[in-house]
C-alpha positions as CSV (number, residue, x, y, z in Angstrom):
1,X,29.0,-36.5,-32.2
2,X,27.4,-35.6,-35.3
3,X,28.8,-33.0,-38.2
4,X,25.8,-31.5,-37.3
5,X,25.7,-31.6,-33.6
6,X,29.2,-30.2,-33.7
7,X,28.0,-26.9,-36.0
8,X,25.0,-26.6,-33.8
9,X,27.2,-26.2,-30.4
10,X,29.5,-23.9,-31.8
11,X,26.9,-21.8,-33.4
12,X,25.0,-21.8,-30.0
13,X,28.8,-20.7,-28.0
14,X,29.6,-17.8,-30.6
15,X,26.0,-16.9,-29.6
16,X,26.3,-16.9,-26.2
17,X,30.0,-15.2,-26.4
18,X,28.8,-12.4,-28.5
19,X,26.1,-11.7,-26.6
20,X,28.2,-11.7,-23.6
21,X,30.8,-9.0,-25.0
22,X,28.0,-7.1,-25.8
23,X,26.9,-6.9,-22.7
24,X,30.0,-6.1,-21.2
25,X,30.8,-3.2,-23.8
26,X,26.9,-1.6,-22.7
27,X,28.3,-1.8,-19.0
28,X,32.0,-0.6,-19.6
29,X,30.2,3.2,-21.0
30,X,33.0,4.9,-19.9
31,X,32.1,8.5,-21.1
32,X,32.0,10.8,-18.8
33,X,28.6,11.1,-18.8
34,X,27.6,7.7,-17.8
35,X,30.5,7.6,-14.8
36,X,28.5,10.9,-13.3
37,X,25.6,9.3,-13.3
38,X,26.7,5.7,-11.7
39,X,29.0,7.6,-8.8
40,X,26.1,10.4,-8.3
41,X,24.6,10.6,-4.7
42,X,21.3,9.2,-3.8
43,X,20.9,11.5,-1.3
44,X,21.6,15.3,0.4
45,X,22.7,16.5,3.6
46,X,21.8,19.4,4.8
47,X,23.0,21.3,8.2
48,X,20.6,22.5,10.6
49,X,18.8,25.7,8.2
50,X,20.1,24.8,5.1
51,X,17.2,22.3,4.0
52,X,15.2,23.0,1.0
53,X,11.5,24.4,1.3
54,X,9.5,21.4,0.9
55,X,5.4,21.7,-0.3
56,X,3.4,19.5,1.8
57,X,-0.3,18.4,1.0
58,X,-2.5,20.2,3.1
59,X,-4.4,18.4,5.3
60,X,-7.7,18.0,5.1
61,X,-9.9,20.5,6.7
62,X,-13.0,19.2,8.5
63,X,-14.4,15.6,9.4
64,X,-13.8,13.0,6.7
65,X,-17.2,11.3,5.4
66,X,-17.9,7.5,6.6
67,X,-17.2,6.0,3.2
68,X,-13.8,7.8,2.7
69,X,-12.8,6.2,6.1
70,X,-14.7,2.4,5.6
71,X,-12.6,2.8,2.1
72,X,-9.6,3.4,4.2
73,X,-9.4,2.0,7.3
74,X,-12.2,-0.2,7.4
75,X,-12.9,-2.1,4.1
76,X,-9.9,-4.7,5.2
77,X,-12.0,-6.8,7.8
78,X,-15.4,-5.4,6.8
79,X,-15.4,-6.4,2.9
80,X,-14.0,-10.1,3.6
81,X,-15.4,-10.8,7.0
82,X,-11.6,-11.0,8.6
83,X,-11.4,-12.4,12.4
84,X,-15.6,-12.3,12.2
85,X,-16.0,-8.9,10.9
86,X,-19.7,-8.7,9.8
87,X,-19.4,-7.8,6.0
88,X,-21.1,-4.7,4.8
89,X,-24.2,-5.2,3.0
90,X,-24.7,-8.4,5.0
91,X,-27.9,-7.7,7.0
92,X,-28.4,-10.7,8.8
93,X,-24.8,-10.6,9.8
94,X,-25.4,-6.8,11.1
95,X,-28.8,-7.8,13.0
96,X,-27.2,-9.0,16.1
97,X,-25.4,-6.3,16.7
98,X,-28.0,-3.4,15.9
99,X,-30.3,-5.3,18.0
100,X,-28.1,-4.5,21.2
101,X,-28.6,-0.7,20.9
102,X,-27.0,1.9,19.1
103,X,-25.2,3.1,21.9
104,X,-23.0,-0.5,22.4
105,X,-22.3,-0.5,18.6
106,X,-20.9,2.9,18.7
107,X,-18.9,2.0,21.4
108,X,-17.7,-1.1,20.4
109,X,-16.5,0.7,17.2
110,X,-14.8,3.9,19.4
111,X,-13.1,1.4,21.9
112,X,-12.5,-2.0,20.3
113,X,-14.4,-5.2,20.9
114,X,-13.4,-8.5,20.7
115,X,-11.1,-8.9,17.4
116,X,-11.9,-5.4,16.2
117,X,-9.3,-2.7,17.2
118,X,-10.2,0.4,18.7
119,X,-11.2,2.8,16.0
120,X,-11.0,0.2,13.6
121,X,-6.7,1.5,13.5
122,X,-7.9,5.1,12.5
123,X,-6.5,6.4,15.3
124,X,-6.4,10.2,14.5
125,X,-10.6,9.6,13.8
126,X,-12.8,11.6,15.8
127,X,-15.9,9.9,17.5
128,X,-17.9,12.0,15.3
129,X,-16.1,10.3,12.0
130,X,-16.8,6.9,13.4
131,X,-20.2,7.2,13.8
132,X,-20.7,8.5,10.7
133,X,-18.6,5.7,9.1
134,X,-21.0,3.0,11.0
135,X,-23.9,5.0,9.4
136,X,-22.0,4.3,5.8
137,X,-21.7,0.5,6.9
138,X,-25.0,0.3,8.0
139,X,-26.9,2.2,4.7
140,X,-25.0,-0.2,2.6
């Protein structure tokens, strides 16, 4: 090997060696400060009574408008058409199934039909919010 080649490798392992007790110094922190912080719990436990006071969002009061519930629960299947999902906005692809009556398309969107779940998985959805959500679909 080379004069050169020779210099090159041992530049290149003095890098790697230096860089490596570097590193190891960075991880050996040995102040107390650092050891409180790696041995610290990641968790509580609290007895029965002891448990802080938490502050929970408050749920929402009143039904939830169509399109906050098509942007949640529905938009999945009904933006890209998943297992035959008409899309929304797609007219042609709606026509069939406006054509059978209001009354089938509601329930087919309450009860489930074919590869559609019941609810479309918003299971804590009132009929109510469904509708309305169909009326969202259908005004797009």
């Amino acid at each position: 090997m080379s004069a050169k080649g020779i210099f090159l490798r041992r530049l290149a392992m003095s890098a790697v060696t230096a860089l490596s007790l570097i590193t190891a110094a960075h991880a050996a922190d040995m102040s107390e400060e650092a050891i409180a912080e790696r041995i610290a719990p990641v968790g509580s436990v609290y007895l029965d009574g002891e448990a802080p006071v938490v502050e929970t969002a408050a749920a929402p009061s009143g039904p939830r408008t169509g399109e906050t519930i098509y942007n949640t629960f529905c938009m999945a299947c009904h933006t890209t058409g998943v297992a035959g999902a008409p899309k929304i906005g797609d007219a042609a692809a709606w026509e069939p199934r406006i054509a059978q009556g209001r009354d089938i398309l509601n329930n087919h969107a309450i009860n489930g039909f074919n590869g559609m779940p019941a609810k479309g998985t918003c299971m804590d959805c009132s009929d109510d919010e469904i509708i309305a959500t169909i009326d969202y679909m259908l005004e797009q």
